[in-house]
DSSP file (Angstrom, degrees, kcal/mol; ACC not computed):
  #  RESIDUE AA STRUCTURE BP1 BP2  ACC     N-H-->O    O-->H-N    N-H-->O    O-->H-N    TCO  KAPPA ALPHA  PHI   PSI    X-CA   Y-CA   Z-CA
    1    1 A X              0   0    0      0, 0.0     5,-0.0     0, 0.0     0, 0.0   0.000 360.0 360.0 360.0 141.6  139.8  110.6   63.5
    2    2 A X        -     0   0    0      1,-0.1     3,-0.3     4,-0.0     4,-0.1  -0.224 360.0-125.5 -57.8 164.6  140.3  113.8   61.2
    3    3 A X  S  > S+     0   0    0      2,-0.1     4,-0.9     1,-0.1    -1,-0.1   0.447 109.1  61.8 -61.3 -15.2  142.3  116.3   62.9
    4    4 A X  T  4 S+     0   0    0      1,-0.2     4,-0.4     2,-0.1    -1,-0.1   0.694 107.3  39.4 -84.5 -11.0  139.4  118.7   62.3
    5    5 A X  T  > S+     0   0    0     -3,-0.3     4,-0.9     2,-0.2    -1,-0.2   0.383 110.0  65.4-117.7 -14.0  137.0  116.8   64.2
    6    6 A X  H  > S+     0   0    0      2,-0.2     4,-1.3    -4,-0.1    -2,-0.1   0.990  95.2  59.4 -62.5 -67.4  139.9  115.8   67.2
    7    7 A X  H  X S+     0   0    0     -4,-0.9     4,-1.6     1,-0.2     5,-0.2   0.783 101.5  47.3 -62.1 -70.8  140.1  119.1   68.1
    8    8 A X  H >> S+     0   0    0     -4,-0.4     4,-2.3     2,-0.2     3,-1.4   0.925 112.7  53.2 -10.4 -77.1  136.1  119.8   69.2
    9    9 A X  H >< S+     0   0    0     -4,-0.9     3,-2.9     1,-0.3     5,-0.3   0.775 106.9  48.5 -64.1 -99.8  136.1  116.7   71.2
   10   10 A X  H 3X S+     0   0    0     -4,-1.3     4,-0.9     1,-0.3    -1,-0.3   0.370 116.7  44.9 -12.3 -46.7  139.2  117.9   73.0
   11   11 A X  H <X S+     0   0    0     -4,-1.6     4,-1.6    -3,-1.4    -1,-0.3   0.862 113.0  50.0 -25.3 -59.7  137.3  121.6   73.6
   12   12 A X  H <X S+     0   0    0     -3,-2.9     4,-1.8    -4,-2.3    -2,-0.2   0.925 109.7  50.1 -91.6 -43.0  134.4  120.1   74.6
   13   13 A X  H  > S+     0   0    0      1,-0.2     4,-0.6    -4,-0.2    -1,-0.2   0.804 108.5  50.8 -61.1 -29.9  136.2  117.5   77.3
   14   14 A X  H >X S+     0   0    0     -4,-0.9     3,-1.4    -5,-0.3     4,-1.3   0.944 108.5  61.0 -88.4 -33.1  138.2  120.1   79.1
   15   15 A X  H 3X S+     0   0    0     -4,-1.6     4,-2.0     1,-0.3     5,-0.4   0.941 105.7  38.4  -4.5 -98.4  135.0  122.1   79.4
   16   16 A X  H 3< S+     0   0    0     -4,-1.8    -1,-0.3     2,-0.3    -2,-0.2   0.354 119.5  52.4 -77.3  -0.9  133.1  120.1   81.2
   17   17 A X  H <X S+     0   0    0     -3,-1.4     4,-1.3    -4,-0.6    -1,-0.2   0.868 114.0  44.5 -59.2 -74.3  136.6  119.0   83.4
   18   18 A X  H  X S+     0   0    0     -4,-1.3     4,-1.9     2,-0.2    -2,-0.3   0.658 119.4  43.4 -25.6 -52.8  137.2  122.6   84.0
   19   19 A X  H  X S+     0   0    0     -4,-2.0     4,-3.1    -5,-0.2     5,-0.3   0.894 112.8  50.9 -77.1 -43.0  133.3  122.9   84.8
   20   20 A X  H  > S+     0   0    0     -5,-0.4     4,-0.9     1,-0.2    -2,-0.2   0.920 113.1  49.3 -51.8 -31.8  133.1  119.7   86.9
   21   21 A X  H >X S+     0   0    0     -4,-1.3     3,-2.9     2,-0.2     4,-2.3   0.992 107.9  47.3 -70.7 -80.9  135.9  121.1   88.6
   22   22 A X  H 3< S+     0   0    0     -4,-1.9    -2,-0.2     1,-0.3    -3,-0.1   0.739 112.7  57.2 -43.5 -44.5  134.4  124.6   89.2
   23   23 A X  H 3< S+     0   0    0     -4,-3.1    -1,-0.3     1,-0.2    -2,-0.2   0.721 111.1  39.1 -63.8 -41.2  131.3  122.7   90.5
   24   24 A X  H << S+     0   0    0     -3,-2.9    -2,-0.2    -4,-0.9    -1,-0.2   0.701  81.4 115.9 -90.6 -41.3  133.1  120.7   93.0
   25   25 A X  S  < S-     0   0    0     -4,-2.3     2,-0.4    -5,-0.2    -3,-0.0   0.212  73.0-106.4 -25.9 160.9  135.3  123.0   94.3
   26   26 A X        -     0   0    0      1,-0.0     2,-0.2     4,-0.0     3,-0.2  -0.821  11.3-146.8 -91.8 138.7  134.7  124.0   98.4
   27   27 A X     >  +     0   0    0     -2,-0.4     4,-0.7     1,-0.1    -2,-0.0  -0.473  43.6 156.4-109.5  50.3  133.0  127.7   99.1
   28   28 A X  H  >  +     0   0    0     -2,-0.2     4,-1.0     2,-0.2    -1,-0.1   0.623  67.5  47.8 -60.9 -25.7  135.4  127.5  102.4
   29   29 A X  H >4 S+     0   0    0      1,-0.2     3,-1.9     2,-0.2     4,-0.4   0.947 104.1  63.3 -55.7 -75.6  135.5  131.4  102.8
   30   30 A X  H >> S+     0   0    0      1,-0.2     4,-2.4     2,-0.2     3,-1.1   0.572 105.7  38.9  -4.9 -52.1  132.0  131.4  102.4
   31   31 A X  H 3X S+     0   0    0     -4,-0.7     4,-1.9     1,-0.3    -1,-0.2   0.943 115.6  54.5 -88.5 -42.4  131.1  129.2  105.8
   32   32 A X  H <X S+     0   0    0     -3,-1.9     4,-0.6    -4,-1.0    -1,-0.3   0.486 108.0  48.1 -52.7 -11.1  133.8  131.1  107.6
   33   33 A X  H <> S+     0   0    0     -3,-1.1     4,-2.4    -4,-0.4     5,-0.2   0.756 110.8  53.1-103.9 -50.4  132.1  134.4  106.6
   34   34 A X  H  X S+     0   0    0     -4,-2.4     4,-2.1     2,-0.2    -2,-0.2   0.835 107.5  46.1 -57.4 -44.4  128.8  133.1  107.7
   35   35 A X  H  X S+     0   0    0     -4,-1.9     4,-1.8    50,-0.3    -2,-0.2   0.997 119.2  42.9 -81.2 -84.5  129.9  132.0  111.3
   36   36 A X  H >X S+     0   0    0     -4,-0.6     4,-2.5     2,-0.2     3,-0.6   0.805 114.7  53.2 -29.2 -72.4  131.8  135.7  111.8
   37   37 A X  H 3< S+     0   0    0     -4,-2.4    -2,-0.2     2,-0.2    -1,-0.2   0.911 113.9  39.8  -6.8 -92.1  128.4  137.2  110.0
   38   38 A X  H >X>S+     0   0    0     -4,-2.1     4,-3.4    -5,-0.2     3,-0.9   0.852 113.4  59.9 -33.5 -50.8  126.0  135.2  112.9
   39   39 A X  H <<5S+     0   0    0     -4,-1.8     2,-1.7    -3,-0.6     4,-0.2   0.994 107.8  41.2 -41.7 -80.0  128.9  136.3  115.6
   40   40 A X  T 3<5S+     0   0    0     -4,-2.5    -1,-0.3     1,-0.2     4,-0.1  -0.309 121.9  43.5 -79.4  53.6  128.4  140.3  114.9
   41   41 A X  T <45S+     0   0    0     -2,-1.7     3,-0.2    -3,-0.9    -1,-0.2  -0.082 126.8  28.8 -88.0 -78.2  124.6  139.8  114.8
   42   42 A X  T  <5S+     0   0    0     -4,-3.4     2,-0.9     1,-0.2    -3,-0.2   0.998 138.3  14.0 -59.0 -83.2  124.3  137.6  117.7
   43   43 A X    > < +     0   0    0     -5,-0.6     3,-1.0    -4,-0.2    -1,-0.2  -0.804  58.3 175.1 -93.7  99.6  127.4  138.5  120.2
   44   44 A X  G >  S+     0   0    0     -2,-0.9     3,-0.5    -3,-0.2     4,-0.3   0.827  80.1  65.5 -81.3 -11.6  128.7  141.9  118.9
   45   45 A X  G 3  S+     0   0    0      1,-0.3    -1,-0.2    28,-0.2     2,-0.2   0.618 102.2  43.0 -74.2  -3.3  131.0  141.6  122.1
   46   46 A X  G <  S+     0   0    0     -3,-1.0    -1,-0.3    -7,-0.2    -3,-0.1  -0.700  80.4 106.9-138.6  66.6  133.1  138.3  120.8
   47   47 A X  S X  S+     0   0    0     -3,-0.5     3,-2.1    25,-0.2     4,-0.5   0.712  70.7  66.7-116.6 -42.2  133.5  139.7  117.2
   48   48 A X  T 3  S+     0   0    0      1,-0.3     4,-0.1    -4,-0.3    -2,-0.1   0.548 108.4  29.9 -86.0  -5.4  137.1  140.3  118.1
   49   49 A X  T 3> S+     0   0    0     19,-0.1     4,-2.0     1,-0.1    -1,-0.3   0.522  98.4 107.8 -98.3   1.7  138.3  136.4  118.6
   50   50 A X  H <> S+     0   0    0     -3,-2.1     4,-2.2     2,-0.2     5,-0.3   0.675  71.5  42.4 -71.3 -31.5  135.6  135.8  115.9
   51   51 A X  H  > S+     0   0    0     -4,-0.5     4,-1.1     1,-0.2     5,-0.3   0.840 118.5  47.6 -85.9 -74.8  137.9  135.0  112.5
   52   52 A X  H  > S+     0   0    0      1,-0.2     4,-2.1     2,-0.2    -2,-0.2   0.871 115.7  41.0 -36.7 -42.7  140.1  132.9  114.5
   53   53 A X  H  < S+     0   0    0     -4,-2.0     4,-0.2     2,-0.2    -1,-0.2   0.986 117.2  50.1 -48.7 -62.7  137.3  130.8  116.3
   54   54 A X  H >X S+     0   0    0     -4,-2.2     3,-7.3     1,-0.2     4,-2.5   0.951 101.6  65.0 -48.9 -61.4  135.3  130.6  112.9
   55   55 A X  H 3X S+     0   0    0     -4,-1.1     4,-1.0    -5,-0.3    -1,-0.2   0.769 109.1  39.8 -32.9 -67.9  138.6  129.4  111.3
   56   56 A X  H 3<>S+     0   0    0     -4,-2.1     5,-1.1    -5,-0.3    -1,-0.3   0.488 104.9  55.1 -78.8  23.9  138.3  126.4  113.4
   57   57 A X  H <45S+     0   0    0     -3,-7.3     3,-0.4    -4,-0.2    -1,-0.2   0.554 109.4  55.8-100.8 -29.4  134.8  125.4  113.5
   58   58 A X  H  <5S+     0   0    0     -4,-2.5    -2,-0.2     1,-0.2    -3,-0.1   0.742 105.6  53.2 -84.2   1.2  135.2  125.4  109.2
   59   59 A X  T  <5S-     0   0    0     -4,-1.0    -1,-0.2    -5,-0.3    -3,-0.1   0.304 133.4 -95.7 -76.3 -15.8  138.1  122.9  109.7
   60   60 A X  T   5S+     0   0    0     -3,-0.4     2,-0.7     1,-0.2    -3,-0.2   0.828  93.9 113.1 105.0  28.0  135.8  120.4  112.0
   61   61 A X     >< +     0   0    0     -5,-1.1     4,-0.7     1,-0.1    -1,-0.2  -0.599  19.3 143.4-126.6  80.8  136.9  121.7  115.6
   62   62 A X  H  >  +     0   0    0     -2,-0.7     4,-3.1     1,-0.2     5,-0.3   0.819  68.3  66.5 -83.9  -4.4  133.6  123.3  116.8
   63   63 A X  H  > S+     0   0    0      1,-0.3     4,-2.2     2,-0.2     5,-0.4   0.916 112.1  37.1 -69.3 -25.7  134.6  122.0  120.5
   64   64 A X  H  > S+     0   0    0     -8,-0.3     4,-1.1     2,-0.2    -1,-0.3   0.710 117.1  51.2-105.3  -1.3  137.4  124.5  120.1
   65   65 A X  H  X S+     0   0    0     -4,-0.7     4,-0.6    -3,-0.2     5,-0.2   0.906 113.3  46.3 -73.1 -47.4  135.3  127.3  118.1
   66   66 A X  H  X S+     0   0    0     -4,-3.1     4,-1.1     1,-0.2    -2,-0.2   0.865 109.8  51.2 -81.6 -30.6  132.8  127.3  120.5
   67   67 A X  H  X S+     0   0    0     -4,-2.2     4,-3.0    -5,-0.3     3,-0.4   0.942 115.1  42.4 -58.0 -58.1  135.1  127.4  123.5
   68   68 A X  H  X S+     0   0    0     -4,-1.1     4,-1.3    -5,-0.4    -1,-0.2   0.755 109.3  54.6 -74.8   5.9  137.1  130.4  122.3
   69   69 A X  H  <>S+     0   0    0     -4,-0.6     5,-2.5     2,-0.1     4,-0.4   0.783 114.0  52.3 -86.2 -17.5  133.7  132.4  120.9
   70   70 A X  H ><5S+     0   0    0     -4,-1.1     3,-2.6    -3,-0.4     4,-0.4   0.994 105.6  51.2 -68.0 -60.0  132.9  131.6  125.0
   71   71 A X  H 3<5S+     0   0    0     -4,-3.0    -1,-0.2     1,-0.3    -3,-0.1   0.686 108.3  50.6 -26.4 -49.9  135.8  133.0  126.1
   72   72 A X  T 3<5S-     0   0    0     -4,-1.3    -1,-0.3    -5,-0.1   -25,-0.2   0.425 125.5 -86.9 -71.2  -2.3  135.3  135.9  124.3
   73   73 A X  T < 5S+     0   0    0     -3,-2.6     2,-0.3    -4,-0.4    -3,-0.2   0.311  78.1 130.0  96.7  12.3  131.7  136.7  125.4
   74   74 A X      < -     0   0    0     -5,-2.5    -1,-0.4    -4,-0.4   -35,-0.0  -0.841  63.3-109.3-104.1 151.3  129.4  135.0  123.4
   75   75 A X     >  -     0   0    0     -2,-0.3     4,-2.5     1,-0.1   -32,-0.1  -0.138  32.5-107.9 -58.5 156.0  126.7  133.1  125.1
   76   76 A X  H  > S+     0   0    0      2,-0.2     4,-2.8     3,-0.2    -1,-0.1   0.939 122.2  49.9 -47.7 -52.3  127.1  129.1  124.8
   77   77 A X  H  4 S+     0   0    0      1,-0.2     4,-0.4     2,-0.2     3,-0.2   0.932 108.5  49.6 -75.1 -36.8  124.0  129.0  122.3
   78   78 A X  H >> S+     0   0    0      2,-0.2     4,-2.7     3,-0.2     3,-1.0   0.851 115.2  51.1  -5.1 -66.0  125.5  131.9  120.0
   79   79 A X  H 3X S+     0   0    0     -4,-2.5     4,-2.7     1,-0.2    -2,-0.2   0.899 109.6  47.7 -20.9 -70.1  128.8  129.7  120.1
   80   80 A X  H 3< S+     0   0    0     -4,-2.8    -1,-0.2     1,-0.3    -2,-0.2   0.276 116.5  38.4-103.2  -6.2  127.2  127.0  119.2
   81   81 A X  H X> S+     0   0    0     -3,-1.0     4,-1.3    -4,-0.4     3,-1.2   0.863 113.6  55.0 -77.7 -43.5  125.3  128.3  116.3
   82   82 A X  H 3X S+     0   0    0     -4,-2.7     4,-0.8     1,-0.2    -2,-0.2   0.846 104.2  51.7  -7.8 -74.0  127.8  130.3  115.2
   83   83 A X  H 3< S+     0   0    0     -4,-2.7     4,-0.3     2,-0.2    -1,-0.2   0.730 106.6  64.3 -62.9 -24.6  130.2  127.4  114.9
   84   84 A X  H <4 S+     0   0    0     -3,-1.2     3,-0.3     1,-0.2    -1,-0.2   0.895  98.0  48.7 -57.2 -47.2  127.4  125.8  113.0
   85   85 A X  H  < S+     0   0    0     -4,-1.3   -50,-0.3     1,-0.2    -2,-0.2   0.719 101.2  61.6 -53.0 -34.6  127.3  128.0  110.3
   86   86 A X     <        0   0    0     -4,-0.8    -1,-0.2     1,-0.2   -54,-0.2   0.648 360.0 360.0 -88.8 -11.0  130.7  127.9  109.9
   87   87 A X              0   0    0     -4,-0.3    -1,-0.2    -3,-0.3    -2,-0.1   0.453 360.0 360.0 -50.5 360.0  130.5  123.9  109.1
């Protein structure tokens, strides 16, 4: 293969890594924002354990999101959407 013609192909495959990549990636803030968001809508009164709670319902422990958003004052069903949202 020419070296002039190497060099495209080689551009064009880290592209489409780089994009595949981009593509794949997790939007983990994102779900954590969304569950805090739903929190200060829903329960403004439990906004203040709300990042920590969220944090673990977007790591896969809603038993323990929803129990501290309880703690804090938000109703069980608030919790328990909440903590959806943050999935």
């Amino acid at each position: 293969m020419r070296p002039s013609a190497r060099i495209p192909s080689i551009l064009a495959g880290l592209a489409l890594a780089v994009g595949g990549a981009v593509a794949l990636a997790p939007s983990a803030q994102a779900d954590a924002k969304a569950c805090e968001q739903y929190v200060a809508q829903h329960a403004p009164k439990a906004t203040d354990g709300a990042a920590e709670a969220c944090y673990q319902g977007q790591i896969g422990n809603q038993t323990s999101c929803v129990s501290s958003l309880v703690a804090v004052g938000a109703s069980k069903d608030a919790a328990n959407s909440a903590c959806e949202a943050s999935r």
